[in-house]
Every structure is written in C-alpha cells, then in structure tokens.
C-alpha positions in Angstrom: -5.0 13.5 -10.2 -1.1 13.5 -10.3 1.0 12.2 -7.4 3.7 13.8 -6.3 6.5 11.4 -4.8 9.4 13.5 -3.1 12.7 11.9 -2.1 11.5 11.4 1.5 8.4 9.7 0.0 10.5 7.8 -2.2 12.6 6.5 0.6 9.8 5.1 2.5 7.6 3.1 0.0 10.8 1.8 -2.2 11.7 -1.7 -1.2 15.1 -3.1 -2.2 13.7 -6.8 -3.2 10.6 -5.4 -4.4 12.4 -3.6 -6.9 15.2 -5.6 -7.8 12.6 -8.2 -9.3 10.9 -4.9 -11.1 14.6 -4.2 -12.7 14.8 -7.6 -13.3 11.8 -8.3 -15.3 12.7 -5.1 -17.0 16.1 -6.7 -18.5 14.0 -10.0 -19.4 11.0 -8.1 -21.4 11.6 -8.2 -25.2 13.0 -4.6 -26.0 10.7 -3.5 -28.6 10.6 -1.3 -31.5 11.8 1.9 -30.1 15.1 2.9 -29.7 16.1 4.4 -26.5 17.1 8.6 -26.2 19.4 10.2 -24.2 19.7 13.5 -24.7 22.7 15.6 -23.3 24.0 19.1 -23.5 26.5 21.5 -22.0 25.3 24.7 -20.3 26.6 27.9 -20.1 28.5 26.9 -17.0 29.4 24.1 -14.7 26.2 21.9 -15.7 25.1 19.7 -17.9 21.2 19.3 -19.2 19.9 15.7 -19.9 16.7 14.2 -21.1 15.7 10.6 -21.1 13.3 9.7 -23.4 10.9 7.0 -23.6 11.0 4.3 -20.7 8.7 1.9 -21.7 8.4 -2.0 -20.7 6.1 -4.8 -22.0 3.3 -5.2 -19.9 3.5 -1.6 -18.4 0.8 0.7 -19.3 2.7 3.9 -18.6 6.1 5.5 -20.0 8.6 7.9 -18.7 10.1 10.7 -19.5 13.1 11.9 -17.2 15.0 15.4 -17.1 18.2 16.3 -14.8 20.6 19.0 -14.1 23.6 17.6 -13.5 26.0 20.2 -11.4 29.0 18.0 -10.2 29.7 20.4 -7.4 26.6 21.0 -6.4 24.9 19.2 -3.2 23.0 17.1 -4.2 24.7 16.9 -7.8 21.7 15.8 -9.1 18.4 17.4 -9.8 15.4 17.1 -11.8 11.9 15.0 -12.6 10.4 11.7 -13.6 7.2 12.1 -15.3 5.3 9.4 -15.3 2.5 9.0 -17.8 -0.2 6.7 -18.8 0.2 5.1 -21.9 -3.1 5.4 -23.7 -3.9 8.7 -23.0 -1.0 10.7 -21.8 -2.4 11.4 -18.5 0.1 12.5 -15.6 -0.1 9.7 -13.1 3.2 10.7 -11.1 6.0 13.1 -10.8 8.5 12.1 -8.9 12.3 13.2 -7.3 14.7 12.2 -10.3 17.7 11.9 -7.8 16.5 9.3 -5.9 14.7 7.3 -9.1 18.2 7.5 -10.6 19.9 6.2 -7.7 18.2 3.5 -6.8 17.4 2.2 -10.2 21.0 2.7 -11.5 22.3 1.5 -8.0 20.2 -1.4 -8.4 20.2 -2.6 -12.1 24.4 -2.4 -11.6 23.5 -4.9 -8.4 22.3 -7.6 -11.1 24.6 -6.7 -13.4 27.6 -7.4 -11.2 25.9 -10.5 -9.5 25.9 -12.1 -12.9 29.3 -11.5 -13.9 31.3 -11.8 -10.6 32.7 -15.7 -9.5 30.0 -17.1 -7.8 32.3 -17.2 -4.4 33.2 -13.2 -5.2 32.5 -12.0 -1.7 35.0 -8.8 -0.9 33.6 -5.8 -2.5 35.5 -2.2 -2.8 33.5 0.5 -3.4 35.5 3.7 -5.1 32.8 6.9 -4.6 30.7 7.0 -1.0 27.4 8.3 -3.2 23.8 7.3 -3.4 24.3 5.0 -6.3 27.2 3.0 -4.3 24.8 2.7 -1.5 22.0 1.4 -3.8 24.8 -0.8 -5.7 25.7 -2.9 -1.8 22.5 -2.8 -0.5 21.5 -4.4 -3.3 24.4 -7.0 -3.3 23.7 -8.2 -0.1 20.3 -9.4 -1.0 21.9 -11.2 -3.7 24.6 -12.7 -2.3 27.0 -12.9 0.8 29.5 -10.2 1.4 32.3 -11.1 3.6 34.2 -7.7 3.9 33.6 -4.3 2.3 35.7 -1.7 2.0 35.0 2.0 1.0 37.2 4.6 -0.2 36.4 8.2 -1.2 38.0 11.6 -1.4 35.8 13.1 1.1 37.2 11.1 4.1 34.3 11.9 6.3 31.6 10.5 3.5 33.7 7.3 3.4 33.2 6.8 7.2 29.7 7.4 7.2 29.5 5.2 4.4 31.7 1.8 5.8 29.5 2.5 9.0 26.5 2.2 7.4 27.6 -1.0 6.1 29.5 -2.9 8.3 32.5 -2.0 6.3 36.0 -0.4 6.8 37.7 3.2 5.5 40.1 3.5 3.9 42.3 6.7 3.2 42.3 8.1 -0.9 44.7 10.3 -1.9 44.3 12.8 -5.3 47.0 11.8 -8.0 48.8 8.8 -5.7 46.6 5.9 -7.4 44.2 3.2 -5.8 44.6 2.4 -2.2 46.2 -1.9 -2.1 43.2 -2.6 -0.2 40.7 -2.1 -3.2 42.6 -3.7 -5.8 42.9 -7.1 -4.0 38.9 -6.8 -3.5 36.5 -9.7 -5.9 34.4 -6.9 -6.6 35.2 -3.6 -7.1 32.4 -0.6 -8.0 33.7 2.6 -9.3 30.8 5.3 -8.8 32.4 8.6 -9.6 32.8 11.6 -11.5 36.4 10.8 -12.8 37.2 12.2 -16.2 40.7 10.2 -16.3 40.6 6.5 -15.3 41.4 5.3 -12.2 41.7 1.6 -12.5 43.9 0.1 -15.1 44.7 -3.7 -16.2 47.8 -4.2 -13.9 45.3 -2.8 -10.8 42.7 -5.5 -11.2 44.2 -9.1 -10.4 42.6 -12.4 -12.2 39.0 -13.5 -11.5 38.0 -10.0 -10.1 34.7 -8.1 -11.4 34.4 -4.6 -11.7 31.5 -2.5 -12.3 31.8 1.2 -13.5 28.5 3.4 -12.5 30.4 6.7 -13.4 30.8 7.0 -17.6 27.5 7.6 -18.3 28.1 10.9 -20.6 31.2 12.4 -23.0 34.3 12.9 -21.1 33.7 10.7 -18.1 36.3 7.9 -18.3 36.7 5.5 -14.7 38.6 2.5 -16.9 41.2 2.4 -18.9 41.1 1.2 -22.0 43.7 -1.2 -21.5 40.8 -2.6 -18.9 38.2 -2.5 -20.6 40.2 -4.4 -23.9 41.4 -7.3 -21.1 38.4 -7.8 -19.6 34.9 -9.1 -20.7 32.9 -6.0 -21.1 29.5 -6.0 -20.5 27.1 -2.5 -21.4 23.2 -1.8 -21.4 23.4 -0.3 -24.5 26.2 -0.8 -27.1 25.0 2.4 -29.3 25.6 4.6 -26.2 27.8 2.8 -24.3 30.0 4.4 -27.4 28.4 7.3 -28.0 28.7 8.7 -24.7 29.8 5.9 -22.4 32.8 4.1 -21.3 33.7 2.5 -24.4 33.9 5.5 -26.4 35.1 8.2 -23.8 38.0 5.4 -24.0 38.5 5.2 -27.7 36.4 2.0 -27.9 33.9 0.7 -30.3 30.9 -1.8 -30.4 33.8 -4.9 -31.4 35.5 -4.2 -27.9 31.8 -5.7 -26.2 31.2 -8.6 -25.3 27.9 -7.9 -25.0 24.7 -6.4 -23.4 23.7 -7.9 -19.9 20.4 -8.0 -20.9 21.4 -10.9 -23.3 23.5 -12.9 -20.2 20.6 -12.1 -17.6 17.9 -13.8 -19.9 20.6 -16.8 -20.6 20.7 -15.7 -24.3 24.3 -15.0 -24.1 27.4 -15.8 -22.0 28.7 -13.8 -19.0 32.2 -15.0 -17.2 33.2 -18.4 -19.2 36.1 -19.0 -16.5 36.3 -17.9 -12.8 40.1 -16.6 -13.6 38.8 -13.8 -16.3 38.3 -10.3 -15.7 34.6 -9.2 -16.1 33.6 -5.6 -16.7 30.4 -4.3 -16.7 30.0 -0.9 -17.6 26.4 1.0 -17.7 25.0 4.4 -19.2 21.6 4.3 -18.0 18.4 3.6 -19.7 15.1 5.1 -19.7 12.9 1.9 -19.1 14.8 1.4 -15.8 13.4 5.0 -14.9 9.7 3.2 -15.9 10.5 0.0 -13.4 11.0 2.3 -10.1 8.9 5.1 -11.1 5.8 2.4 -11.9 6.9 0.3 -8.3 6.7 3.7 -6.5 3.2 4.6 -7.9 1.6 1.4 -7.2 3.4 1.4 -3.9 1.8 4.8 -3.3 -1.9 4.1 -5.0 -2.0 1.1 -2.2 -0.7 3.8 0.8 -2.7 7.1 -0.4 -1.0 10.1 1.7 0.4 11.4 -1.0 0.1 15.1 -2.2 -1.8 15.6 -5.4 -1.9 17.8 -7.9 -4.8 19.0 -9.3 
C-alpha cells in the first residue's frame, strides 16, 4: 500500500530537530557513484517543468524521484510530487506534497549550511523573501544557535508582518528599484529567498565578517548576488556542476574556480569553511535530490509509527 502524505500531514509529523540530523547525516554519507539530475524546462507560458532525479543516501533503502511546476505567480508557486520508492523492488511506499518537502528540506539543509559558515557570535539575521523556505531557513537557525534580532523584509508588506510576528522579529518597508533597506545590510546573517532575476545584494552592501545565504538561484536566469559578491566572498554550493549550470555561479558568469567549495566537504571537516571571522562567506544552493530522500524517508517512518494516513491501493 502507498501512503499519501499531504501538506497538512506533512506539517504535523515533520519535526525541525528530527530532520535537521536526517539532512545532516545526508551531507556526511559518502556520495556514491551516481551523479545527481535536475531536469528543467520552459513551458509554453509563465511556468517552468522540473524533475529531480535520483535521491539516494547510504544506508536508505528507498530513492526519490521529485516533479514541480514552478508558476512564480501562482499561489502557492510551487506544485508537484515526491515519489518515494523502495529500493529493491521499486514499490511505491509514499507520495507526498512536493511544496512542503522542498521547503523544509531546502529551508533546512541552508540552516546548516549557514551555521557552518557564519562567525560563531553571528547572531542578527535579515531575511530578504517572507516564503516557506525563509521560514524553514530561521526556524531552523534557532535550533542551532542564538538569534538576538531578526529582521524581515519583503515586497508584499503584509507577508513581511505576518512573517517578523511569527518570529519575534521586526518589518521592515522594501521598496521595487530603491535597493536594500540599511537595516538588512548591517545584519551577521542575511538570507535571500526570492525569485529575483537581477541581483540584489552587491559587495559594497555586505560589510566584513557577514554571511549570506542565497535560497533563490536554483535554475537559468535567477541571479540574487552579484558577481562582484560572489568573487569577494567565500562561496560555498551543493553541487559545483549545477551550481554553474543553472545556479548562482553561472546565472552570474561564474565558473567551478570561483568556489571555494561544496559544504558537504566543510560539514564533514574535510575542507575549510570561514578561515577568519572578518571574511565574507557565501553560500549558495541549487537543491539536490537526496535531500528530497532525507525528509521524504523521515516523514514515512514518522507516518508508518502514526498509521492514519490515507492509502492508496
């Protein structure tokens, strides 16, 4: 029998500790011999189609296989289905909401990301885009480490309210085409979650020591950083092949040299991550499919231990 795991289902079994130690393990399991795939293409139309292809993770027996429609003015933006299967037969354990799997594991994985490459005192974080992810980014912060004042900004004044309320932050105003609000730029941490196609942060807006993390170039022609940023910084991706093929290195002109590396390699203490606390640290994230396994496998244990679950015959 397959379960089916809606959003609202989703929502009540997911744990934020629970699965931060899934993503984690995830970034320390040896990668294997298959090459992630994302596969991306335009429709006739506002949307975009994408296809992420396999998630697996040592010690899993299941894989994934993820499909969205991405419609940027559509509410919510982001639709589709997790399929997860078993991996010696191919059965259909689970399908479950893509929207919310992508959320909280890209929301999530960036919370590690950013914990291992901000000052270990960081402790103001600016959020730039009042979404799901953002959310899932600062809830996953605070169980990592302290926050001492966050402060929201989005075009949608009423989201960025609902948003700082949630929590325990402040508002403040963005304007289109009149730059970053003062109050973000002078934050330790700042987390662009957007669907910006021109950057919106630049070198001279990020002063020394900060971190920034950038959730929103994860396919062609979505650009939050400039290159100029991205070339001062330490840059940190998931993936270096598509962090230029349809990330932020590339929709900025950038190649694999202008890495520093994958976090993968400074979470597991194979690599380093910020080598002075008055550098610049980027990290910059498409997305990858074995981060789709972690949640989806966490969910469908979660649910196999709380069966109320509809099921597919």
């Amino acid at each position: 029998m397959t379960v089916l795991l809606s959003r609202s289902d989703l929502q009540t079994i997911l744990e934020p500790r629970a699965c931060l130690d899934a993503l984690r393990a995830g970034f320390l399991a040896s990668p294997g011999p298959i090459r992630p795939q994302r596969v991306r293409t335009d429709l006739p139309g506002p949307g975009t189609a994408t296809a992420l292809i396999p998630g697996l993770i040592e010690g899993i027996p299941a894989y994934t296989v993820k499909v969205n429609a991405k419609f940027p003015d559509a509410a919510p933006a982001l639709r589709g289905v997790v399929c997860l299967h078993d991996l010696r037969t191919g059965e259909l354990l689970a399908l479950l909401d893509s929207a919310t799997v992508t959320a909280w594991r890209t929301g999530l994985s960036a919370a590690l990301g950013t914990d291992a490459l901000a000052r270990p005192d960081a402790g103001t974080v600016a959020v730039i885009g009042a979404g799901a992810q953002a959310h899932l980014v600062v809830t996953g912060l605070r169980a990592l480490r302290p926050i001492r004042d966050l402060v929201v900004t989005d075009l949608d004044p009423e989201r960025a309210a609902a948003f700082a309320a949630r929590h325990g932050g402040r508002a403040v105003p963005a304007r289109a085409g009149q730059g970053v609000p003062p109050d973000v730029t002078a934050a330790d941490i700042i987390v662009t979650a957007t669907w910006a196609r021109t950057p919106l942060l630049r070198a001279a807006d990020v002063r020394p020591g900060a971190h920034v993390t950038s959730l929103g170039a994860d396919e062609p022609g979505k650009a939050e950083l400039s290159s100029d940023l991205l070339r001062a910084g330490r840059t940190f991706v998931d993936d270096l092949d598509l962090a230029v093929a349809m990330g932020a290195l590339g929709n900025a002109g950038l190649g694999h040299a202008d890495a520093a590396g994958v976090i993968s390699d400074v979470l597991r203490g194979a690599a380093p991550g910020r080598t002075e606390p008055s550098e610049v640290t980027v990290y910059a994230p498409v997305g990858l499919p074995w981060q789709d396994l972690a949640l989806s496998w966490a969910a469908y244990r979660a649910a196999e231990s709380a069966p109320r679950f509809d099921l597919l015959g």
